[in-house]
py3Dmol code that shows the C-alpha trace and the ligand (Angstrom):
import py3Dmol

protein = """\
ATOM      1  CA  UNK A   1       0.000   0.000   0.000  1.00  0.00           C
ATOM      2  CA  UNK A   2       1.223   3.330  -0.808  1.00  0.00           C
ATOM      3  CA  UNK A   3       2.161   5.991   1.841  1.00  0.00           C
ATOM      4  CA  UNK A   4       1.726   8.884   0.236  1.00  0.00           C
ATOM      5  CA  UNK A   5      -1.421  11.097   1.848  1.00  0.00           C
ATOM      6  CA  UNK A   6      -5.028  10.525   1.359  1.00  0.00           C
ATOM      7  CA  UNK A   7      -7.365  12.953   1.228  1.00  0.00           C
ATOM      8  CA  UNK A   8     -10.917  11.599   1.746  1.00  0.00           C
ATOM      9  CA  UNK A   9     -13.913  13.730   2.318  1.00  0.00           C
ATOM     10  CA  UNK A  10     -17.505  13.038   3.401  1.00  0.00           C
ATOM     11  CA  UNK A  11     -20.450  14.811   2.186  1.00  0.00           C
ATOM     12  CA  UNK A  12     -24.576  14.568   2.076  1.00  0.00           C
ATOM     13  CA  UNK A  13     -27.339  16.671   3.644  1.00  0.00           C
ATOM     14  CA  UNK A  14     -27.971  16.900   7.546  1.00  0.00           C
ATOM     15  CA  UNK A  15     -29.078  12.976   8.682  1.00  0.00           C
ATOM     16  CA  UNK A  16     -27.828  11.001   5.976  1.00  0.00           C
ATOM     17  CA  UNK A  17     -25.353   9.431   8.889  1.00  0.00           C
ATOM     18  CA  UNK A  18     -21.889  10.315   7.926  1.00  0.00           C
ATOM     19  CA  UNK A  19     -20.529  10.373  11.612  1.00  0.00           C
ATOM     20  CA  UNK A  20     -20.743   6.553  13.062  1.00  0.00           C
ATOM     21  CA  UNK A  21     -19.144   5.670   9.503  1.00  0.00           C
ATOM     22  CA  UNK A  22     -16.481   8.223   9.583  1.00  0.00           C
ATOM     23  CA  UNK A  23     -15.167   7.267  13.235  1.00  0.00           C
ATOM     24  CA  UNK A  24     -15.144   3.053  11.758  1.00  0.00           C
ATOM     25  CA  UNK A  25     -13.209   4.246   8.544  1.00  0.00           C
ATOM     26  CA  UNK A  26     -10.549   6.151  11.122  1.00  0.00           C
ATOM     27  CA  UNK A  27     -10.502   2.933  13.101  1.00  0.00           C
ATOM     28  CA  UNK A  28     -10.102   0.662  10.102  1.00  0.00           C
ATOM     29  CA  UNK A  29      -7.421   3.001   8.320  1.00  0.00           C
ATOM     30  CA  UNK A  30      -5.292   2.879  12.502  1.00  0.00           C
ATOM     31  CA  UNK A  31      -5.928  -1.222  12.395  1.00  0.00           C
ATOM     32  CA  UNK A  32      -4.188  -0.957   8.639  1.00  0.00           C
ATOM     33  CA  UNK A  33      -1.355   0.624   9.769  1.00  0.00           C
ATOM     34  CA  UNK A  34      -2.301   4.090   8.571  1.00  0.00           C
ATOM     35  CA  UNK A  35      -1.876   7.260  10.652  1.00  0.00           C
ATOM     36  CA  UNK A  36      -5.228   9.029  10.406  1.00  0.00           C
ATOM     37  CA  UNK A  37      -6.158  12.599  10.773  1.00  0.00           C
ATOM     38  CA  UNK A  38      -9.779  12.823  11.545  1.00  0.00           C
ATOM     39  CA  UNK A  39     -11.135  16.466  11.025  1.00  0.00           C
ATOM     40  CA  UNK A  40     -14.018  18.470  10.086  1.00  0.00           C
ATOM     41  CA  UNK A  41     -15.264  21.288   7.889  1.00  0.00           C
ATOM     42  CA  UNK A  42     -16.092  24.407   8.927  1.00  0.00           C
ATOM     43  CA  UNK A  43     -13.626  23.757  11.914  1.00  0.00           C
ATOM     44  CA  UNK A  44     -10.421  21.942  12.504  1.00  0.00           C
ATOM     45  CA  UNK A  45      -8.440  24.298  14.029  1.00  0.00           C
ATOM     46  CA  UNK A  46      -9.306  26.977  17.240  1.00  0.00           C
ATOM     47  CA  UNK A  47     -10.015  29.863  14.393  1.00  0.00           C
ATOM     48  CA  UNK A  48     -11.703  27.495  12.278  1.00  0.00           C
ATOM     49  CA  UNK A  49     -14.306  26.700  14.880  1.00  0.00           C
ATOM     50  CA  UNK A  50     -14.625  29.772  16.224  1.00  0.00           C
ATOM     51  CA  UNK A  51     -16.151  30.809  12.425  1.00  0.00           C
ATOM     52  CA  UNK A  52     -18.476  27.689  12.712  1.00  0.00           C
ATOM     53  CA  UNK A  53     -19.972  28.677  15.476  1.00  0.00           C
ATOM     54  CA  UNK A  54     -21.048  31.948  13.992  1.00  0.00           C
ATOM     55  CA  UNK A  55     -21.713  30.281  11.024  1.00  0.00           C
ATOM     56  CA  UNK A  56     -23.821  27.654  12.287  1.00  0.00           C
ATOM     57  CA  UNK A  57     -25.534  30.041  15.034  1.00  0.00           C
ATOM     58  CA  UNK A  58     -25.037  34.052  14.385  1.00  0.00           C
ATOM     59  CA  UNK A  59     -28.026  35.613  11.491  1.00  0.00           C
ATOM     60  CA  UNK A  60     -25.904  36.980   8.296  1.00  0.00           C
ATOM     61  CA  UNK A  61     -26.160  37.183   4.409  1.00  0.00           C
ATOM     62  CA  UNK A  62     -25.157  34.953   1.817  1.00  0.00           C
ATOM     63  CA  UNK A  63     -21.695  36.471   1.176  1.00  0.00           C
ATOM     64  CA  UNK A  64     -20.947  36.662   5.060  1.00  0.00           C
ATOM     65  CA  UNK A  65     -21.585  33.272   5.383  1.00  0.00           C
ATOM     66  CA  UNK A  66     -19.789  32.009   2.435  1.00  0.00           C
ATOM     67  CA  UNK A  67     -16.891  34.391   3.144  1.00  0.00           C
ATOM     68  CA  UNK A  68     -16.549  32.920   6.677  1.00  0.00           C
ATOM     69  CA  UNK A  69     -16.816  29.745   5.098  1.00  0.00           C
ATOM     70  CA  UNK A  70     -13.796  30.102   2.942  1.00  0.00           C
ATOM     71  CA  UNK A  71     -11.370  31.705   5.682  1.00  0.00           C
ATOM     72  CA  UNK A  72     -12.186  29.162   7.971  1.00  0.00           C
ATOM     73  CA  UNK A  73     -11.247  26.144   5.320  1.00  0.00           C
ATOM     74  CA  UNK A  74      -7.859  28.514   4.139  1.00  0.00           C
ATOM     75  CA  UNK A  75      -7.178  27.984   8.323  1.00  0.00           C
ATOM     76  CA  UNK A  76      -7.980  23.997   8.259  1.00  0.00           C
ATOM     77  CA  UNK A  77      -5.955  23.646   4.655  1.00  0.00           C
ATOM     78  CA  UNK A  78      -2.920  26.044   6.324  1.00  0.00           C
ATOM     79  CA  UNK A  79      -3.148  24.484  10.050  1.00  0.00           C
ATOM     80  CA  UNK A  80      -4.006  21.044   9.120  1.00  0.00           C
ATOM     81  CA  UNK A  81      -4.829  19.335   6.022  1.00  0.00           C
ATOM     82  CA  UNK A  82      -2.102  20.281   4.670  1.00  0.00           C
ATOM     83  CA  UNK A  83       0.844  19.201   7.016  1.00  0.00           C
ATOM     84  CA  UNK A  84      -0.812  16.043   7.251  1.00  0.00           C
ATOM     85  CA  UNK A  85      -0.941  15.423   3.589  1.00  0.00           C
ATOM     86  CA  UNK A  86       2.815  16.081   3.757  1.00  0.00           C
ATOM     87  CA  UNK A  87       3.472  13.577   6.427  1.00  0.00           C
ATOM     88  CA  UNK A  88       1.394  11.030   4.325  1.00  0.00           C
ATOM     89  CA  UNK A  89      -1.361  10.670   6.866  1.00  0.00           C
ATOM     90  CA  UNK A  90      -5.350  10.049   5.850  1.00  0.00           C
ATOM     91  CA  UNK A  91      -7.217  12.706   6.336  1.00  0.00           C
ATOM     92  CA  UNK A  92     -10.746  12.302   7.011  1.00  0.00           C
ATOM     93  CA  UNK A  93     -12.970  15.522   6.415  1.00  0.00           C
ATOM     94  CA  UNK A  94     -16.228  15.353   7.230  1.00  0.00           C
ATOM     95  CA  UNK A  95     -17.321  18.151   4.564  1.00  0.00           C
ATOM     96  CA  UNK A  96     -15.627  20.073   2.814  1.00  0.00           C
ATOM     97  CA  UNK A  97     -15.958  22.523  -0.353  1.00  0.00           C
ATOM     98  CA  UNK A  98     -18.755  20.238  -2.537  1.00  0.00           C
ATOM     99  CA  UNK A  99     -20.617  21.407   1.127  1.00  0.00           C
ATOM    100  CA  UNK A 100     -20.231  24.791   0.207  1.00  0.00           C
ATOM    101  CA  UNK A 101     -21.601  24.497  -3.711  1.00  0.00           C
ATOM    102  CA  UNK A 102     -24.804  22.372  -2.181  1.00  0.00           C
ATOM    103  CA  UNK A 103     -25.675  24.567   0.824  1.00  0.00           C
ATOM    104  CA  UNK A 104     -24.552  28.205   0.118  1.00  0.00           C
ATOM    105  CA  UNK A 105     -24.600  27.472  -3.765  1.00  0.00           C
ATOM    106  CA  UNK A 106     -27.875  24.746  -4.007  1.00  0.00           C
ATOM    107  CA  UNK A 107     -30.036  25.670  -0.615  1.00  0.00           C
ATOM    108  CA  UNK A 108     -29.137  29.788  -0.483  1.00  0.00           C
ATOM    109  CA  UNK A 109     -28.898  30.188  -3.796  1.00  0.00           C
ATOM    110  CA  UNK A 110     -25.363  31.753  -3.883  1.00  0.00           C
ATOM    111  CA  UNK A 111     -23.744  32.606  -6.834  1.00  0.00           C
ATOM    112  CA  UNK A 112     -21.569  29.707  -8.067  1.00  0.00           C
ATOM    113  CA  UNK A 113     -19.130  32.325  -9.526  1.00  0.00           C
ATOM    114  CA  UNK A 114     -18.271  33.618  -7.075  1.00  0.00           C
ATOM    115  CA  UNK A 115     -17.419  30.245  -4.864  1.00  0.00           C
ATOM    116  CA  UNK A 116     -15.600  28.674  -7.692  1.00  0.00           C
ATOM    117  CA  UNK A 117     -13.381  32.219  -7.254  1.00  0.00           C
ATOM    118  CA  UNK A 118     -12.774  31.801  -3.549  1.00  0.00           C
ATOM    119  CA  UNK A 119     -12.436  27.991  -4.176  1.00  0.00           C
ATOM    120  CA  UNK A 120      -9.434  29.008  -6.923  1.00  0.00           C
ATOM    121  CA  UNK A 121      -8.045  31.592  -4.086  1.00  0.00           C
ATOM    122  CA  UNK A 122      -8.346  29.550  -0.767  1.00  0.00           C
ATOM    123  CA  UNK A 123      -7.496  25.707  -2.170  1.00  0.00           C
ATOM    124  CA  UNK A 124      -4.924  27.259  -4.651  1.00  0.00           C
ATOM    125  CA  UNK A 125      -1.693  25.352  -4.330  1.00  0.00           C
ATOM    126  CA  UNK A 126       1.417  25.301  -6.618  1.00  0.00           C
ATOM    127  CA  UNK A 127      -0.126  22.136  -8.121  1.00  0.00           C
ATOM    128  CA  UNK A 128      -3.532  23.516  -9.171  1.00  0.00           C
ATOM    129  CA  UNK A 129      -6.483  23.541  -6.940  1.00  0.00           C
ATOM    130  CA  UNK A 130      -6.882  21.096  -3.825  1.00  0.00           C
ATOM    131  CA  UNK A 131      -9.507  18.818  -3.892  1.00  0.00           C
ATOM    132  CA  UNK A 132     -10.284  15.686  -2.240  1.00  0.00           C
ATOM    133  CA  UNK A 133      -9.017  12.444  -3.745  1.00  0.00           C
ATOM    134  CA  UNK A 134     -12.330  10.801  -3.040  1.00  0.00           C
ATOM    135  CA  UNK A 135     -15.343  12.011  -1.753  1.00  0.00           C
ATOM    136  CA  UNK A 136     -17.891   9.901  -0.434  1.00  0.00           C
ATOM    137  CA  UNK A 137     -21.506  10.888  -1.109  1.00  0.00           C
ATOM    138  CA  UNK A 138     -24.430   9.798   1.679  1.00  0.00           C
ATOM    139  CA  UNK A 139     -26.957   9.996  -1.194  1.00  0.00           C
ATOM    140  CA  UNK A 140     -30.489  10.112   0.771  1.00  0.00           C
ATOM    141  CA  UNK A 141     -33.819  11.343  -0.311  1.00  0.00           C
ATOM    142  CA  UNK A 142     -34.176  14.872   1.794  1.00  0.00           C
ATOM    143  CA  UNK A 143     -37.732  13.595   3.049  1.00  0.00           C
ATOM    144  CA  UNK A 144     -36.011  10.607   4.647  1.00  0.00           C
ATOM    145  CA  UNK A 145     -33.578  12.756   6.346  1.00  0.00           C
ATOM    146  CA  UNK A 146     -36.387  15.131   7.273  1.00  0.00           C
ATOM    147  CA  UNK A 147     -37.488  12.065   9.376  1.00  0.00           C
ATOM    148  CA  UNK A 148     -34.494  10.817  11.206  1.00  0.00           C
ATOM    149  CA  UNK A 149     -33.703  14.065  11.973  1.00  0.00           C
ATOM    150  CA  UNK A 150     -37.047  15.272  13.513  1.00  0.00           C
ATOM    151  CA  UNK A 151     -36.512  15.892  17.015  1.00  0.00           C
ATOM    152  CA  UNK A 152     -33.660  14.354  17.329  1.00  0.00           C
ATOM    153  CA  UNK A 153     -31.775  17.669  18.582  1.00  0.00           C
ATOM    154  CA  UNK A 154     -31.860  21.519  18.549  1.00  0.00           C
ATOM    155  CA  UNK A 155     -31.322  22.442  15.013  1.00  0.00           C
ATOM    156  CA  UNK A 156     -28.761  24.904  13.829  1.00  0.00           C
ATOM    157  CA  UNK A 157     -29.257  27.750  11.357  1.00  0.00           C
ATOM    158  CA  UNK A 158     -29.606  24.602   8.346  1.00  0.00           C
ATOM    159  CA  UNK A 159     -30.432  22.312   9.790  1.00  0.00           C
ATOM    160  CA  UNK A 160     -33.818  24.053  10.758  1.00  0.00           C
ATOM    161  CA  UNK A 161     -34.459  24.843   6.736  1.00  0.00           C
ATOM    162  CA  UNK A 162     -36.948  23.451   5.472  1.00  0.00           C
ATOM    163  CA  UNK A 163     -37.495  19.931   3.112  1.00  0.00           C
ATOM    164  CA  UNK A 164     -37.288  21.994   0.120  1.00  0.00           C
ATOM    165  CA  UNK A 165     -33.758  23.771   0.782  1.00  0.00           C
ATOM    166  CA  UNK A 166     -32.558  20.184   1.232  1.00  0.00           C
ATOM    167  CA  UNK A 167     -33.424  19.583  -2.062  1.00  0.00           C
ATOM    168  CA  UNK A 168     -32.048  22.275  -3.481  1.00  0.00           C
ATOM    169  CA  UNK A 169     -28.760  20.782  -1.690  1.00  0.00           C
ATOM    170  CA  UNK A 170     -29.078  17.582  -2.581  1.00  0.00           C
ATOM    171  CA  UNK A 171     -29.197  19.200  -6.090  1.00  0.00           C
ATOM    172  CA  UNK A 172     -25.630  21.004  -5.549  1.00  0.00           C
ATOM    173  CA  UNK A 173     -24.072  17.979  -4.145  1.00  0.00           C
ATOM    174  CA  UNK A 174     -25.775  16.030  -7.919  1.00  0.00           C
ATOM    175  CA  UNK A 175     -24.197  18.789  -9.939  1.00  0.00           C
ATOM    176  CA  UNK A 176     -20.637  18.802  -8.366  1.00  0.00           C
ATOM    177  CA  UNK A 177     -20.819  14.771  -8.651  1.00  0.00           C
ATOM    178  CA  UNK A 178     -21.674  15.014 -12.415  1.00  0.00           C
ATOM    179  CA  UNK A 179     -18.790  17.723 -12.870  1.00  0.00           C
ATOM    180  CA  UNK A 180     -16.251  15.556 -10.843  1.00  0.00           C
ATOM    181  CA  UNK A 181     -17.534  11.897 -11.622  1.00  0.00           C
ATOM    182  CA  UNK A 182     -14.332  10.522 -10.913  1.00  0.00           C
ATOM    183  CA  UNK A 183     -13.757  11.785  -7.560  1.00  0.00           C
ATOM    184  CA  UNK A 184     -17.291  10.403  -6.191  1.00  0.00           C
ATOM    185  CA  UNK A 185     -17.627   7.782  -4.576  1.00  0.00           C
ATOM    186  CA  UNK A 186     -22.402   7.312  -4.292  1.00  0.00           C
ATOM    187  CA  UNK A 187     -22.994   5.584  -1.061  1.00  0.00           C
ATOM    188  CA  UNK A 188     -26.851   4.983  -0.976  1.00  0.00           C
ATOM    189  CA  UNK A 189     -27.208   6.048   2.444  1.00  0.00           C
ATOM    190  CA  UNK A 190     -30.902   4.967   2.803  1.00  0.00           C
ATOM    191  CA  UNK A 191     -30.022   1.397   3.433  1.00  0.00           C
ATOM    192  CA  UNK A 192     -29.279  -0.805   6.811  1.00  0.00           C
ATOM    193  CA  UNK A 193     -26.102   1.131   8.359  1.00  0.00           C
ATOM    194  CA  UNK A 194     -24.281  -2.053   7.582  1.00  0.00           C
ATOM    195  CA  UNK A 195     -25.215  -2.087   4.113  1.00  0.00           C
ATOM    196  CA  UNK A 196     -23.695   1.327   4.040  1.00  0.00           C
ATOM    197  CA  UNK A 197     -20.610   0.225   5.912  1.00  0.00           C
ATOM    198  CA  UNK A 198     -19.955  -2.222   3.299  1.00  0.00           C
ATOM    199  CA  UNK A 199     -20.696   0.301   0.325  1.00  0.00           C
ATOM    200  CA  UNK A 200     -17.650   2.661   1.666  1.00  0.00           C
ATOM    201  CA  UNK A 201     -15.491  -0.146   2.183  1.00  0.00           C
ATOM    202  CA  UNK A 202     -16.156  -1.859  -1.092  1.00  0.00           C
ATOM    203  CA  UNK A 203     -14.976   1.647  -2.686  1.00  0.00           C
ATOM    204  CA  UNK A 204     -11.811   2.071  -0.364  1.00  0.00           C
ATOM    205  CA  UNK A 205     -10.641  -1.440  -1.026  1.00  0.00           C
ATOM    206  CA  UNK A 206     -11.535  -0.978  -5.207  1.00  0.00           C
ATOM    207  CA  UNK A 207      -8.863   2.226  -4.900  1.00  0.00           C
ATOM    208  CA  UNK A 208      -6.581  -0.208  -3.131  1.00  0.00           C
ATOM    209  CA  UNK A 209      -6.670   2.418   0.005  1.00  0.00           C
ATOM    210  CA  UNK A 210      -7.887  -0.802   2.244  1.00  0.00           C
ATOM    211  CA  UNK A 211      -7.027  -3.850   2.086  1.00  0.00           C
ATOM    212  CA  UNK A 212      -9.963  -6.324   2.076  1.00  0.00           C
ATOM    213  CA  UNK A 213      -9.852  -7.354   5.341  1.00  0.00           C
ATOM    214  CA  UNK A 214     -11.843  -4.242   7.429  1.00  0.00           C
ATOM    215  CA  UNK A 215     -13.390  -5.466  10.936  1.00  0.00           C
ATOM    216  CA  UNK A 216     -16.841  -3.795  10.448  1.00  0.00           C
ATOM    217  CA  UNK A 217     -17.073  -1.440  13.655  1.00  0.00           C
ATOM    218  CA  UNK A 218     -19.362  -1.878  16.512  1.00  0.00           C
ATOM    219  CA  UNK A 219     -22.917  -1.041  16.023  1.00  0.00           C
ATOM    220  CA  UNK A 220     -22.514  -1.288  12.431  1.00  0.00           C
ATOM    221  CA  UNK A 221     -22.476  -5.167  12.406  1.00  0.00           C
TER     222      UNK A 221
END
"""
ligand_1 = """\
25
TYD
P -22.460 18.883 10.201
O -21.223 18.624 9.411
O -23.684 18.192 9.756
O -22.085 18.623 11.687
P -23.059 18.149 12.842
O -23.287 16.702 12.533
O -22.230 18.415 14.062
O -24.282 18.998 12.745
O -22.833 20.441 10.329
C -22.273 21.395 9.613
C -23.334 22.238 8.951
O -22.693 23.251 8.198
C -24.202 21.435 7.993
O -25.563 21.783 8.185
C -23.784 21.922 6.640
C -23.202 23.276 6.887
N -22.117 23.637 5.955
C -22.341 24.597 4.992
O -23.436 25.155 4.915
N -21.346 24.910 4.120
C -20.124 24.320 4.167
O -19.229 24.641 3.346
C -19.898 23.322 5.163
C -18.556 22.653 5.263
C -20.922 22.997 6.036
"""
view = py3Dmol.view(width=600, height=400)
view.addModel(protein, "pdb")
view.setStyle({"model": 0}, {"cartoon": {"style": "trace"}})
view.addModel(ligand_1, "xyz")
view.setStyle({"model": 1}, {"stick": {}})
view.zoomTo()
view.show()
């Protein structure tokens, strides 16, 4: 297996179920030998969440948001992402900029200019622009997240939108798929979580990332 970095990020509108999955792929990547850095988007780093929290809690515009968006992920690429590419760790993002295209570009309607400009500016390396080497879609029907997420805790500034701006997302994340086939990775996230579990893994083992032996994590059997 190579040792060069990974870069793998995580993407799909609020209660698809990223999380359990992305703490068993961090624990199957440590049990292959891999040193894993396990990080999120907006956040990462002390600045980074600072801007999440107003992000996720503090009223603004479009541009605001999108803005604090960007400087927060130039912090987590500078801080974080980064270095541990360079060390040849995996990095394991949940979210990062296809989340910006579906929720400030699909659900607020942002203009998609405009982020593919501060995507050039804040991802811009001497290599051409960073990106994920695989992203891995939680494809779910925004009605069915809707219902696992109903009262399941307080919601934050998107998480309280309604059905329709999750559709509008889901659209985004459909359109940055299409643009970047290659890089996506469709889990359908609507099945058993260990149907899910074994969609991931399938895909990290066909990119030779994991070998095919990954102990399927508790609660996910
Ligand atoms: P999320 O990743 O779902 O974390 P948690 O499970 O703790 O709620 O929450 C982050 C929220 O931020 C999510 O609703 C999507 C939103 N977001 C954006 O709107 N744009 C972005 O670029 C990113 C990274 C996230």
């Amino acid at each position: 297996m190579t040792k060069t970095g990974l870069f793998i990020s995580f993407e799909g509108i609020d209660g698809a179920g990223k999380s359990t999955h992305i703490d068993g792929l961090a624990a199957a990547f440590k049990d292959q030998g891999r040193q894993v850095t396990l990080t999120r988007e907006p956040g990462g780093t002390p600045l980074a969440e600072t801007l999440r929290e107003l992000v996720l809690h503090q009223p603004m515009d479009p541009l605001s948001e999108a803005l604090l968006i960007f400087a927060a992920r130039r912090d987590h690429l500078q801080q974080v992402i980064e270095p541990a590419l360079a060390r040849g760790d995996v990095v394991l993002c949940d979210r990062f900029t296809d989340a910006t295209f579906a929720y400030q570009g699909g659900g607020r309607g942002f203009d998609l200019s405009v982020l593919s400009q501060l995507e050039q500016w804040v991802q811009g390396t001497a290599d051409g622009i960073r990106q994920p080497d695989l992203t891995i879609w939680f494809e779910l029907d925004p009605r069915i997240a809707a219902e696992r997420l109903a009262g399941a805790r307080v919601p934050d500034r998107f998480e309280s939108q309604p059905v329709a701006f999750f559709e509008q997302v889901h659209l985004g994340y459909a359109k940055r798929a299409e643009a970047d086939a290659a890089r996506f990775a469709r889990i359908d996230a609507s099945k058993t979580k260990h149907a899910v579990w074994q969609q991931i893994t399938r895909a990290l083992v066909q990119k030779g990332w994991l070998s095919i032996m990954v102990a399927t994590p508790a609660g996910l059997e």
